[in-house]
PQR file with spaces between the fields and no chain letter, atoms N, CA, C, O and H, PARSE charges and radii, in Angstrom:
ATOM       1  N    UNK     1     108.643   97.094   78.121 -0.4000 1.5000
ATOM       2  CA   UNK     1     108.381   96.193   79.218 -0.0000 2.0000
ATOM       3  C    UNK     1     107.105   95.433   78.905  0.5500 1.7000
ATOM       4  O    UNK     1     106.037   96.012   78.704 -0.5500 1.4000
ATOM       5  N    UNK     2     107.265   94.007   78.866 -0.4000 1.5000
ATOM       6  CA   UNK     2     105.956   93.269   78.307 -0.0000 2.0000
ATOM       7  C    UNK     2     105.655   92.238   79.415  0.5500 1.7000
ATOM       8  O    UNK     2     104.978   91.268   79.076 -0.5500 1.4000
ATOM       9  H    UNK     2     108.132   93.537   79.029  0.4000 1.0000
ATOM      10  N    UNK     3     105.998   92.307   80.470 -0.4000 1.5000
ATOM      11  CA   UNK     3     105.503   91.810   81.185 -0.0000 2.0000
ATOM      12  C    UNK     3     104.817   92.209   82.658  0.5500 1.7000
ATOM      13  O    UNK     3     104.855   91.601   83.728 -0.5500 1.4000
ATOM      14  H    UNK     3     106.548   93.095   80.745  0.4000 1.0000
ATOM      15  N    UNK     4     104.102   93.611   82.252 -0.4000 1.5000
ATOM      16  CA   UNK     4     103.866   94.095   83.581 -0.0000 2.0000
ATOM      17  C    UNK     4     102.638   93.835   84.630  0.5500 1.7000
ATOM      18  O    UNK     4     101.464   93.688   84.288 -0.5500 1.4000
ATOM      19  H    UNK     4     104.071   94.105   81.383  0.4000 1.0000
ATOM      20  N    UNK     5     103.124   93.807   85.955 -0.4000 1.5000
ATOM      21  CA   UNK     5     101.892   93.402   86.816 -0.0000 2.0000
ATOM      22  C    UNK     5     101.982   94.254   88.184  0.5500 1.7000
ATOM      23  O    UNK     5     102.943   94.912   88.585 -0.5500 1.4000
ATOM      24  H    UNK     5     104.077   93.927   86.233  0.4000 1.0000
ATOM      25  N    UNK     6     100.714   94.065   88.799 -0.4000 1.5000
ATOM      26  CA   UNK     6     100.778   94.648   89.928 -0.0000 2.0000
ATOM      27  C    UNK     6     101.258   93.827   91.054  0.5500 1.7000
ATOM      28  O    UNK     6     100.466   92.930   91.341 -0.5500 1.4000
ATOM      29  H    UNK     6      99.934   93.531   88.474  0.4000 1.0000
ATOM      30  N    UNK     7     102.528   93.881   91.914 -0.4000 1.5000
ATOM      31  CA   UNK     7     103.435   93.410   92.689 -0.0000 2.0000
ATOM      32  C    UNK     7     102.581   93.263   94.152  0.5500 1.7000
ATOM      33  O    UNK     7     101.507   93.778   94.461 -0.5500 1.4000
ATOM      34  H    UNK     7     103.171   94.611   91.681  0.4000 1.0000
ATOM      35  N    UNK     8     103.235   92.599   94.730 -0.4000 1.5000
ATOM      36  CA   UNK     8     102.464   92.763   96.045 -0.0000 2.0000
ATOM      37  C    UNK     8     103.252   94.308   96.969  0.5500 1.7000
ATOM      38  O    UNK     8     104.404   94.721   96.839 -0.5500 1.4000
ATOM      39  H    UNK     8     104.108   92.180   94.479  0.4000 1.0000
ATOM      40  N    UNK     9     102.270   94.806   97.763 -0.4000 1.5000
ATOM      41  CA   UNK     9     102.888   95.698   98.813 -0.0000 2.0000
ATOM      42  C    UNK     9     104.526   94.814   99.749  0.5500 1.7000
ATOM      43  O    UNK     9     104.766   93.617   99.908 -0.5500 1.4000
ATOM      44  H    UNK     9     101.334   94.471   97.869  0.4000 1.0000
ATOM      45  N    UNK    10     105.093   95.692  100.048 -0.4000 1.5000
ATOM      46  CA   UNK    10     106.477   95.969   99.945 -0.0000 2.0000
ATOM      47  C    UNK    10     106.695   96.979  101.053  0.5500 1.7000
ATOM      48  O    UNK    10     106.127   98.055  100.861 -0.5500 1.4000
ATOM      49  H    UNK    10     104.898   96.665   99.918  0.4000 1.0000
ATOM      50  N    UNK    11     107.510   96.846  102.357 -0.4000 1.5000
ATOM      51  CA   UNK    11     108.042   97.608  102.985 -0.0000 2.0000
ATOM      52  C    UNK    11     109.165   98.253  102.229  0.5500 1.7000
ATOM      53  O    UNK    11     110.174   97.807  101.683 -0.5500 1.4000
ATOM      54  H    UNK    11     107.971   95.973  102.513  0.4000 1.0000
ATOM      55  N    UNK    12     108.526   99.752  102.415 -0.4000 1.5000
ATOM      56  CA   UNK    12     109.254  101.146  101.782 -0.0000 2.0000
ATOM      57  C    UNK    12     110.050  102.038  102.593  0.5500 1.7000
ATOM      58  O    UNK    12     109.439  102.580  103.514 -0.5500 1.4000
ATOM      59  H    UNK    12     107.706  100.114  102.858  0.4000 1.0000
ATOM      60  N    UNK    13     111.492  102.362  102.435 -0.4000 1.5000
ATOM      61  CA   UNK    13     111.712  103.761  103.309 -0.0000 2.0000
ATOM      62  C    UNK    13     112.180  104.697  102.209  0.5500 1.7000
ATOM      63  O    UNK    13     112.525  104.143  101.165 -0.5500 1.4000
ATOM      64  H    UNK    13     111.989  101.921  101.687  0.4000 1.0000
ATOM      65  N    UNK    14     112.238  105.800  102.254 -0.4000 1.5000
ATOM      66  CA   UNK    14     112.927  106.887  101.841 -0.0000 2.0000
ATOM      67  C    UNK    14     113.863  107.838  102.979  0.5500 1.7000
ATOM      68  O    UNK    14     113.654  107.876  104.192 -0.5500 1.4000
ATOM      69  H    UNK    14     111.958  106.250  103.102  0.4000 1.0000
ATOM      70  N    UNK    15     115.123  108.704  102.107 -0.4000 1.5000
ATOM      71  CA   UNK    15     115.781  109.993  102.411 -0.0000 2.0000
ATOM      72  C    UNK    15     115.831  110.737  102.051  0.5500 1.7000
ATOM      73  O    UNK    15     115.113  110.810  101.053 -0.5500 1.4000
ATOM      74  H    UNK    15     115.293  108.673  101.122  0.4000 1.0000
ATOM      75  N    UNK    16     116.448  111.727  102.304 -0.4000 1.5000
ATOM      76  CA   UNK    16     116.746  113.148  100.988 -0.0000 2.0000
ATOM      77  C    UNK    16     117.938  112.991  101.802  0.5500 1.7000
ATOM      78  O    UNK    16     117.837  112.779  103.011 -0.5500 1.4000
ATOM      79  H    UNK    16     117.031  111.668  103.114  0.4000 1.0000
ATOM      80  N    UNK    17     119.121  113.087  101.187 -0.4000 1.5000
ATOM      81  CA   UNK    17     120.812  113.632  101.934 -0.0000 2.0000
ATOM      82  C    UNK    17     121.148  114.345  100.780  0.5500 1.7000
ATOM      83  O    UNK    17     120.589  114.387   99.684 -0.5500 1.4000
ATOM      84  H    UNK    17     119.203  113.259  100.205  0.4000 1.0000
ATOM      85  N    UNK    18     122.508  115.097  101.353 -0.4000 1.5000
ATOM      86  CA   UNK    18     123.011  115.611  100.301 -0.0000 2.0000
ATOM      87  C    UNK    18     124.343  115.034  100.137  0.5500 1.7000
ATOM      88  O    UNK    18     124.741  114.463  101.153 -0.5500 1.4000
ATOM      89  H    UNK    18     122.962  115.063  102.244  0.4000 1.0000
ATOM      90  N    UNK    19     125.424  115.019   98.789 -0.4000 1.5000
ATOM      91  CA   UNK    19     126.631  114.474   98.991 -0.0000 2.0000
ATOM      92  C    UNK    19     127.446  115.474   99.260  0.5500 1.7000
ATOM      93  O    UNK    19     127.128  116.637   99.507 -0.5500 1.4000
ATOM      94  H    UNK    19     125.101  115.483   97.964  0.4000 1.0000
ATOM      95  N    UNK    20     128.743  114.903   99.199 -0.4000 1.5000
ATOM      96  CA   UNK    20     129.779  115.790   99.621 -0.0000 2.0000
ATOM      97  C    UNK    20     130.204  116.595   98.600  0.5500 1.7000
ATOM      98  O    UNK    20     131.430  116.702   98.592 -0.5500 1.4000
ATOM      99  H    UNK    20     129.001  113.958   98.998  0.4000 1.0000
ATOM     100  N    UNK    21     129.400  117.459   97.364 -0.4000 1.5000
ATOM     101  CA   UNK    21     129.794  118.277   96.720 -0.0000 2.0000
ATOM     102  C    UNK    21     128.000  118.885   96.545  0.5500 1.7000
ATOM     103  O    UNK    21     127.469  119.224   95.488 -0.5500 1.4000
ATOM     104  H    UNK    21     128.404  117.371   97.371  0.4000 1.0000
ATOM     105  N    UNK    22     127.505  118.874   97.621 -0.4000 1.5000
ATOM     106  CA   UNK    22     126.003  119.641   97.438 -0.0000 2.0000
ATOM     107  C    UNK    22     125.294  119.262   97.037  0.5500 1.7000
ATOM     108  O    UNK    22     124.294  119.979   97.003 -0.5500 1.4000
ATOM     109  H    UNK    22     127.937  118.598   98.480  0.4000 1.0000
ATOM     110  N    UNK    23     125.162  117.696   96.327 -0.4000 1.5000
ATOM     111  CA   UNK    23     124.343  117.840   95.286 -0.0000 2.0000
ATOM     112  C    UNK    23     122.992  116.985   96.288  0.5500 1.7000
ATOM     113  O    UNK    23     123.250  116.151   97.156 -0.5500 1.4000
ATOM     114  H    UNK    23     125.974  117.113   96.354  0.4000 1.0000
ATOM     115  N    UNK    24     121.934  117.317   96.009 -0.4000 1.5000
ATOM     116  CA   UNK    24     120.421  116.548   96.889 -0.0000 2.0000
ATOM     117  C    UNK    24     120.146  115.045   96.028  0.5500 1.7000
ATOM     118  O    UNK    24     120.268  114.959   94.806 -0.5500 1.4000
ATOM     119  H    UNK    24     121.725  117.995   95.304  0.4000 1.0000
ATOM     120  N    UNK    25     119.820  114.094   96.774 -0.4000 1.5000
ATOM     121  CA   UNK    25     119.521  113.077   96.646 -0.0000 2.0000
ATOM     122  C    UNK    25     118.330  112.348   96.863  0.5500 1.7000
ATOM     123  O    UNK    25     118.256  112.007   98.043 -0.5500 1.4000
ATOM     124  H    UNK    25     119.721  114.164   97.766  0.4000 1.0000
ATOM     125  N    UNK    26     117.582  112.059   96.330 -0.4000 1.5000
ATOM     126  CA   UNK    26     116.215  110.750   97.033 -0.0000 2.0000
ATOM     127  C    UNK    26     116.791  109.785   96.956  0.5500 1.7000
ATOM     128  O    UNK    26     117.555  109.580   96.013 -0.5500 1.4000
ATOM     129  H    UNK    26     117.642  112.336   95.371  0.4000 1.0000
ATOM     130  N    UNK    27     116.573  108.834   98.013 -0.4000 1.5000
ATOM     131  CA   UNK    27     117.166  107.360   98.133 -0.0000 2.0000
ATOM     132  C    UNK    27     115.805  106.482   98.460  0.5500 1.7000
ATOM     133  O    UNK    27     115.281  106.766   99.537 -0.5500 1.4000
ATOM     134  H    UNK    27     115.952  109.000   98.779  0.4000 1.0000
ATOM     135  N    UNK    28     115.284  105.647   97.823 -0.4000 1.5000
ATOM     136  CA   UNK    28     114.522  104.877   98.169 -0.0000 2.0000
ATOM     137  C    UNK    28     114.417  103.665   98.257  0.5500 1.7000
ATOM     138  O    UNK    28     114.538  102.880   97.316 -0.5500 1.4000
ATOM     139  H    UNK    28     115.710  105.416   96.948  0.4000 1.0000
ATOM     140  N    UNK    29     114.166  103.367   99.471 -0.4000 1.5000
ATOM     141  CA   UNK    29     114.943  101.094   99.687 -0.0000 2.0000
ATOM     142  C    UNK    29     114.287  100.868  100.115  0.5500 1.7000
ATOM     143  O    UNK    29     113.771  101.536  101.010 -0.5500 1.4000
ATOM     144  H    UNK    29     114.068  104.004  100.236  0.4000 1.0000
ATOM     145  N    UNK    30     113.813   99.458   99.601 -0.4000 1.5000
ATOM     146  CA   UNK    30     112.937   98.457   98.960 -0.0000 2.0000
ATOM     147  C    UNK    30     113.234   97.394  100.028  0.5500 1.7000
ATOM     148  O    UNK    30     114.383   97.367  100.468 -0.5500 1.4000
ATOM     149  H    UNK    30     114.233   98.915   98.874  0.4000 1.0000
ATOM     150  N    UNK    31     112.222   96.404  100.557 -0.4000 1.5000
ATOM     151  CA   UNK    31     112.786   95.120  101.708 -0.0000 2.0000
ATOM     152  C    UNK    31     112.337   93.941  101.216  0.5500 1.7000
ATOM     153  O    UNK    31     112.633   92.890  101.785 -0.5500 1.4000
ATOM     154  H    UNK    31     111.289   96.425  100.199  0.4000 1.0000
ATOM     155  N    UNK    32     111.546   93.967  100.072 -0.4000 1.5000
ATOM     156  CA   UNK    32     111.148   92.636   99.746 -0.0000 2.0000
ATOM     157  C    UNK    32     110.091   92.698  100.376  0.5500 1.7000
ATOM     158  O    UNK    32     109.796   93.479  101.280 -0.5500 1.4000
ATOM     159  H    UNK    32     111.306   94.821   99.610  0.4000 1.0000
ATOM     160  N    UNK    33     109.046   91.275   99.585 -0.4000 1.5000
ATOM     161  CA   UNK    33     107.838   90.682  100.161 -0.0000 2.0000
ATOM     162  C    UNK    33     107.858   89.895  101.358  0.5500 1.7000
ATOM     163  O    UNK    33     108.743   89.061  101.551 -0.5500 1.4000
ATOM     164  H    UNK    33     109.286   90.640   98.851  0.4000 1.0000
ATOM     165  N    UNK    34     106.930   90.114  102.174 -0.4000 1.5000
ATOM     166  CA   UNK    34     106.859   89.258  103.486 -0.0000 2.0000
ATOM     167  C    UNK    34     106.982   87.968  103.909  0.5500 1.7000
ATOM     168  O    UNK    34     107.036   87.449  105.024 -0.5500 1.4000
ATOM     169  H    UNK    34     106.212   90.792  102.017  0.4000 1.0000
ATOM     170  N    UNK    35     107.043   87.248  101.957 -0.4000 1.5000
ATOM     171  CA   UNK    35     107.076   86.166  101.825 -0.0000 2.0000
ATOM     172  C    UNK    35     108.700   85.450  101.772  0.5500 1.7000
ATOM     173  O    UNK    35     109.101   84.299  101.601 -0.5500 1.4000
ATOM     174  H    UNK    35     106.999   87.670  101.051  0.4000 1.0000
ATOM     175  N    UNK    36     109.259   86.545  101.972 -0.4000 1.5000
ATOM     176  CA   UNK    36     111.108   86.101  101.686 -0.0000 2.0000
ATOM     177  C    UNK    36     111.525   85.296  102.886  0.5500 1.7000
ATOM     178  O    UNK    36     111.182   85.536  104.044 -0.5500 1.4000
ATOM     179  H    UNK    36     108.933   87.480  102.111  0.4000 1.0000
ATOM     180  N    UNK    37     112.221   84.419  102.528 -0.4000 1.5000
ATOM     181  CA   UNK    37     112.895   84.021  103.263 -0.0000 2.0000
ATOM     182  C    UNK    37     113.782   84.627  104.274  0.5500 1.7000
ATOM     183  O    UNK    37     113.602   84.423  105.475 -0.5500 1.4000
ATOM     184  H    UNK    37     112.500   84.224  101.587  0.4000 1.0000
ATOM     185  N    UNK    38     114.792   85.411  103.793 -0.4000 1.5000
ATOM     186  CA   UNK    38     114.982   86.253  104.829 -0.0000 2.0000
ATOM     187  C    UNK    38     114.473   87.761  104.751  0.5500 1.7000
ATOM     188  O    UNK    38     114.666   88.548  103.825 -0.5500 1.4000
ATOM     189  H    UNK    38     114.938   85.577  102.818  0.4000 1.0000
ATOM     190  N    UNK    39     113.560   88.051  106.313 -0.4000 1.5000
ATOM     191  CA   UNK    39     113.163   89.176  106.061 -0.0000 2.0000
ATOM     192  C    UNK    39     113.723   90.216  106.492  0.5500 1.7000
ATOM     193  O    UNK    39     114.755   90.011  107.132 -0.5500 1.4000
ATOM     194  H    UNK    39     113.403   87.412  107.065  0.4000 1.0000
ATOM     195  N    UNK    40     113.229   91.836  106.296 -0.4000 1.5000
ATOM     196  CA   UNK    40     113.647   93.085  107.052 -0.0000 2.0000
ATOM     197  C    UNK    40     115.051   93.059  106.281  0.5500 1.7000
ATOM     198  O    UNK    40     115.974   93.503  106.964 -0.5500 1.4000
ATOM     199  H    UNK    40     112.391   92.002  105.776  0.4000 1.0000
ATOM     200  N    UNK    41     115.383   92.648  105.057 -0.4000 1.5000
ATOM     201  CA   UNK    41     116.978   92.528  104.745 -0.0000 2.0000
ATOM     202  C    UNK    41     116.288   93.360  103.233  0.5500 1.7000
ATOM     203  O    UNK    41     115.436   92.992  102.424 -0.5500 1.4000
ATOM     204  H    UNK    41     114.634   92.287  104.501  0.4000 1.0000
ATOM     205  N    UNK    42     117.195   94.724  103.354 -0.4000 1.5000
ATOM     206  CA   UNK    42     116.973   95.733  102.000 -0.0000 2.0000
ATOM     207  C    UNK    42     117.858   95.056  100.815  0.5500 1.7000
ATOM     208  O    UNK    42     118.934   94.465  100.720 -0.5500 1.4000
ATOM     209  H    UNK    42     117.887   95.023  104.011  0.4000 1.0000
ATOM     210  N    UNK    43     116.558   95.568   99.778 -0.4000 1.5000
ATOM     211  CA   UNK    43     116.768   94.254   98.581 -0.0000 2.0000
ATOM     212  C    UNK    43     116.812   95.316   97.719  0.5500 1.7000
ATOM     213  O    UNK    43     117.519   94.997   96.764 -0.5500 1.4000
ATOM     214  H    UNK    43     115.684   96.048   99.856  0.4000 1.0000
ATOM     215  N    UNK    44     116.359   96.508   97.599 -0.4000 1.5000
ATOM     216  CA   UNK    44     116.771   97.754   96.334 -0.0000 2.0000
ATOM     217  C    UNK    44     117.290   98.782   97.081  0.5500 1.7000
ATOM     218  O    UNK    44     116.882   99.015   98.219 -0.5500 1.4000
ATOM     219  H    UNK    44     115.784   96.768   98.375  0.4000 1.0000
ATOM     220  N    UNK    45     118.169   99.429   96.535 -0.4000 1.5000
ATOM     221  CA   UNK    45     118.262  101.037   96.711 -0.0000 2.0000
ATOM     222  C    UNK    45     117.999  101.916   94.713  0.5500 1.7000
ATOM     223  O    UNK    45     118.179  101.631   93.529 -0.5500 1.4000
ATOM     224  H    UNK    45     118.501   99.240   95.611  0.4000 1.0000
ATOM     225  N    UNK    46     117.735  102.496   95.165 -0.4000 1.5000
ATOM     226  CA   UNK    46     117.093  103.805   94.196 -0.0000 2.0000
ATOM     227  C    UNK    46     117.332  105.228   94.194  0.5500 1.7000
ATOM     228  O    UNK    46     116.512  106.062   94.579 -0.5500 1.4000
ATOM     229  H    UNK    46     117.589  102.727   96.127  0.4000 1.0000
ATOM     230  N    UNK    47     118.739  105.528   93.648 -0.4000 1.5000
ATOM     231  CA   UNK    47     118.813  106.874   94.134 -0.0000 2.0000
ATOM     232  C    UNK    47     118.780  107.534   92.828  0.5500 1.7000
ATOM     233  O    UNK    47     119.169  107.148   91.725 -0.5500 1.4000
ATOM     234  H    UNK    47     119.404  104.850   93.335  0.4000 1.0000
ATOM     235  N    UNK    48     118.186  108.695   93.237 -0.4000 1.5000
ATOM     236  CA   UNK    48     117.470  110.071   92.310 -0.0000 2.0000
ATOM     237  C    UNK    48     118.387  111.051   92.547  0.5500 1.7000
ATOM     238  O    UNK    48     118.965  111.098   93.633 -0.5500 1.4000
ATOM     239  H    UNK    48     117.870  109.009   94.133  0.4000 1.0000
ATOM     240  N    UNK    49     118.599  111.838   91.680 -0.4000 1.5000
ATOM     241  CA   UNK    49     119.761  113.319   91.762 -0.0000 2.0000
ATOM     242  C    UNK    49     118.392  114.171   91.321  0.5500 1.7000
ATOM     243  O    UNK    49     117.210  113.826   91.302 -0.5500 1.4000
ATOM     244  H    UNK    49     118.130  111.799   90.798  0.4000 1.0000
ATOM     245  N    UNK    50     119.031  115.394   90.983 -0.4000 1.5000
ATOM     246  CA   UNK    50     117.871  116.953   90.627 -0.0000 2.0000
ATOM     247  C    UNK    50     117.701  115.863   89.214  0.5500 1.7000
ATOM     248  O    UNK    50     116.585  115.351   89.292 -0.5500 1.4000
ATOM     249  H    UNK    50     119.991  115.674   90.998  0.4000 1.0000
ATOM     250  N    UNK    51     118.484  115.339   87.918 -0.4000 1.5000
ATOM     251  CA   UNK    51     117.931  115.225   86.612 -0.0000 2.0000
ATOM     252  C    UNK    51     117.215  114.238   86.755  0.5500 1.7000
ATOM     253  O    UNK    51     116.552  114.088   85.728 -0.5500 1.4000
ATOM     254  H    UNK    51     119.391  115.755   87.855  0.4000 1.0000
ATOM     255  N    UNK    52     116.979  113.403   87.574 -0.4000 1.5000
ATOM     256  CA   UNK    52     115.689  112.102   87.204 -0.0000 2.0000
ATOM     257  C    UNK    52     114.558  112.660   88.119  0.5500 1.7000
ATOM     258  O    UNK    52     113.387  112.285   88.174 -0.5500 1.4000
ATOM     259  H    UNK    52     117.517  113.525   88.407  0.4000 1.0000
ATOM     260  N    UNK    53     115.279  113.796   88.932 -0.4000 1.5000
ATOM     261  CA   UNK    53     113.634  114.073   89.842 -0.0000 2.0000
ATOM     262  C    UNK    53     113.002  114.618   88.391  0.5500 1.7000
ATOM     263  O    UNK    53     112.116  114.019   87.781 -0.5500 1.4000
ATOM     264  H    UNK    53     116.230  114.101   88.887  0.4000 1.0000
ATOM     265  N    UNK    54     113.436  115.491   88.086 -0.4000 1.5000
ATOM     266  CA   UNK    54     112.581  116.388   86.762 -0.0000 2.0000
ATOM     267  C    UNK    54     112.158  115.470   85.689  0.5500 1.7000
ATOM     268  O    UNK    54     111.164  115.812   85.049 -0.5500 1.4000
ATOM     269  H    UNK    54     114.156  115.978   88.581  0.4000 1.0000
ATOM     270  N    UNK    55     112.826  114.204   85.338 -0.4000 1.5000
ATOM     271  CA   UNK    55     112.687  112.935   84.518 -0.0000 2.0000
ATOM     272  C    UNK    55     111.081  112.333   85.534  0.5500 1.7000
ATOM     273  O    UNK    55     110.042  111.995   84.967 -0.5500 1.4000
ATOM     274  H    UNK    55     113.633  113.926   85.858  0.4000 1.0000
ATOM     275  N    UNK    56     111.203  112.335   86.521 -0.4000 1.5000
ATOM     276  CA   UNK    56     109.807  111.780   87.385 -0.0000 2.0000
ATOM     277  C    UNK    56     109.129  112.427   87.353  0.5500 1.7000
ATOM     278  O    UNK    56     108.102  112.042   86.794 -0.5500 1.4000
ATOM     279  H    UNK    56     112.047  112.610   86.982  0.4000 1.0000
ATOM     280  N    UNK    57     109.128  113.592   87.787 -0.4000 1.5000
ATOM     281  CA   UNK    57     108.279  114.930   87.426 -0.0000 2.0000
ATOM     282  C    UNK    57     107.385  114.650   86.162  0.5500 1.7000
ATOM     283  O    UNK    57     106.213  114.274   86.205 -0.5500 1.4000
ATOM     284  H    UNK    57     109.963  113.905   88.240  0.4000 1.0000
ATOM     285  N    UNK    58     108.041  114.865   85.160 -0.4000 1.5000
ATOM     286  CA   UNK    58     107.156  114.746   83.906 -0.0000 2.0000
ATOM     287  C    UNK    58     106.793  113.828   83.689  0.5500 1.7000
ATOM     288  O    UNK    58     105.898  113.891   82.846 -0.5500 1.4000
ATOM     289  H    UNK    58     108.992  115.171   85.125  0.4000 1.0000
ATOM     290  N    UNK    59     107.105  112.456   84.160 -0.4000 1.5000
ATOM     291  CA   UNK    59     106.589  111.285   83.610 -0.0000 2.0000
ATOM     292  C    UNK    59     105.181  111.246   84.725  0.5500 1.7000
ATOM     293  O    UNK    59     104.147  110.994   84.107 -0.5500 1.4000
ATOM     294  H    UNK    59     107.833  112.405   84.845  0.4000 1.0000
ATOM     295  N    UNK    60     105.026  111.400   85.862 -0.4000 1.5000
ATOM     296  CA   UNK    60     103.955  111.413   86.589 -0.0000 2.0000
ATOM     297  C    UNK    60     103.135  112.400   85.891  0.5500 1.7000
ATOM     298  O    UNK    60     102.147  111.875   85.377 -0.5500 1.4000
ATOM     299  H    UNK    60     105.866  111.605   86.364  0.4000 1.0000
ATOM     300  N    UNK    61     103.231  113.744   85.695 -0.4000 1.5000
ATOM     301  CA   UNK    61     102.617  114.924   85.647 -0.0000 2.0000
ATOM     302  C    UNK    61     101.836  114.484   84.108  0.5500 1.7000
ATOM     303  O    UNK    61     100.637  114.733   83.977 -0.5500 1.4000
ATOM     304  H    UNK    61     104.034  114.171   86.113  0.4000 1.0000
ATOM     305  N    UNK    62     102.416  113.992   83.271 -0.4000 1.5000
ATOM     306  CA   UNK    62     101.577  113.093   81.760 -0.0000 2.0000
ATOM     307  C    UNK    62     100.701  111.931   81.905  0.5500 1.7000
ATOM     308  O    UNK    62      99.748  111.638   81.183 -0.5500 1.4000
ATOM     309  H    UNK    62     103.389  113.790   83.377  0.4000 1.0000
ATOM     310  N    UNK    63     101.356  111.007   83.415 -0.4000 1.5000
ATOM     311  CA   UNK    63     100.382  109.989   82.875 -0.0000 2.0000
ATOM     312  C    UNK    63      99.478  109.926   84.612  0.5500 1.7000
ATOM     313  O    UNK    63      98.910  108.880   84.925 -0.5500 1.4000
ATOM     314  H    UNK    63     102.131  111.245   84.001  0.4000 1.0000
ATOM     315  N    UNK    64      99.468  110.965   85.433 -0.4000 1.5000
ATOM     316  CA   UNK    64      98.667  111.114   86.432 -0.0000 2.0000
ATOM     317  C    UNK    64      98.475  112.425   86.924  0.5500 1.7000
ATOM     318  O    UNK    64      98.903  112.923   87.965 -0.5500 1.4000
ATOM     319  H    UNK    64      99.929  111.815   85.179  0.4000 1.0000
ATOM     320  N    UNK    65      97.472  113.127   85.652 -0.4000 1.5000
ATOM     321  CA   UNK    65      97.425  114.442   86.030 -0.0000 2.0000
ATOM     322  C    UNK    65      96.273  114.677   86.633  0.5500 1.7000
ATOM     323  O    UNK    65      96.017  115.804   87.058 -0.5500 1.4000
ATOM     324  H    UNK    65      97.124  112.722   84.806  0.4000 1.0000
């Protein structure tokens, strides 16, 4: 990634659900900058299972210990 910057703040929500075979989830959705045209309208979802939590896990735990 060669073009990285610091974004402006961003209305955030998160969940934890589980699906219909047990498995736990993080869901995290994104609304865009205040500057959008249309606002309060969710512009990412982000969902995490158990293998990218442990994938986040270590990537935080190395570069913000």
């Amino acid at each position: 990634m060669d073009r990285n910057r610091v974004h402006d703040v961003t209305e955030t929500t998160y969940c934890v659900f589980t699906d219909d075979r047990g498995q736990n989830y993080l869901q995290i959705n994104t609304y865009g900058s205040p500057h959008r045209k249309v606002k309060g309208v969710r512009s990412q979802t982000i969902q995490l299972g158990a293998p990218a939590i442990r994938q986040l896990r270590s990537i935080l735990a190395k570069h913000f210990p």
